[in-house]
N, C-alpha and C positions, 0 to 999 in steps of 0.2 A: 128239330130233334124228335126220337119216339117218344110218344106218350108213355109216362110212367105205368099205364095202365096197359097200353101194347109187351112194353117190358114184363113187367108180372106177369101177364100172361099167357105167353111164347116161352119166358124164362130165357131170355136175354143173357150173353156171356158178351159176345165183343160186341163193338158198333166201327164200321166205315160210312165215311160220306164221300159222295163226289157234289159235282155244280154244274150248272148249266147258264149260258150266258143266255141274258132275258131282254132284250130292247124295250126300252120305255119303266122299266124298273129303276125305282131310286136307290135300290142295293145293286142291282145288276145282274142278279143270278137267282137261280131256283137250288133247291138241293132236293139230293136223293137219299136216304141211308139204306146199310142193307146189316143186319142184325144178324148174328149167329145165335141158334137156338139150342137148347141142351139136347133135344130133340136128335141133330142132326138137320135140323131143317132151315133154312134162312128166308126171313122176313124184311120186306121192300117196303117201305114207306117213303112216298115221293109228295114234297108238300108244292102247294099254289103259290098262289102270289100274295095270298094274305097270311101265306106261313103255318097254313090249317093242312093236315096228311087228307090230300084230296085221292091217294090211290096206296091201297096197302095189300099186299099181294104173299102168300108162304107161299117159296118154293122147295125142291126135293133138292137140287144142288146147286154150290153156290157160283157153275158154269154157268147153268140156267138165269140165273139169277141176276148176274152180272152181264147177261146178254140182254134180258130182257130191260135192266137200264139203260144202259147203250140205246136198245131202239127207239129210247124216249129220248134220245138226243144230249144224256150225259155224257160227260169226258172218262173214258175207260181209268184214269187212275184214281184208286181209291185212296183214303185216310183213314186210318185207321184215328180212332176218336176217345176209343173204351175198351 
């Protein structure tokens, strides 16, 4: 999930997740979230394998944004969460 502390301070309104299948994980999958900001801006938080946000990215829209999951090998449909 985002860190509470990412949330404050983007100022966080929805949250989606997608997943990504992981070989050799004992959950199976990675996850990606992509945050809408008050802003107009959306914020990528994609975590490792220990569950820790190893890549967090604001983009300007949330085409961009939803593209640039995909290229990390998520599944294009989102969940909305929040």
């Amino acid at each position: 999930m985002i860190s509470d502390a990412l949330m404050n301070k983007h100022k966080i309104q929805k949250v989606w997740s997608s997943s990504k299948r992981e070989d050799g994980l004992a959950i199976g999958f990675l996850r990606a979230y992509l945050g809408e900001c008050t802003d107009g801006k959306w914020l990528i938080v994609i975590l490792d394998k220990s569950w820790k946000e190893s890549e967090v990215l604001l983009m300007n829209t949330r085409d961009t944004a939803v593209k640039r999951i995909r290229e990390r090998g998520f599944l294009t449909r989102m969940c909305k969460i929040n």
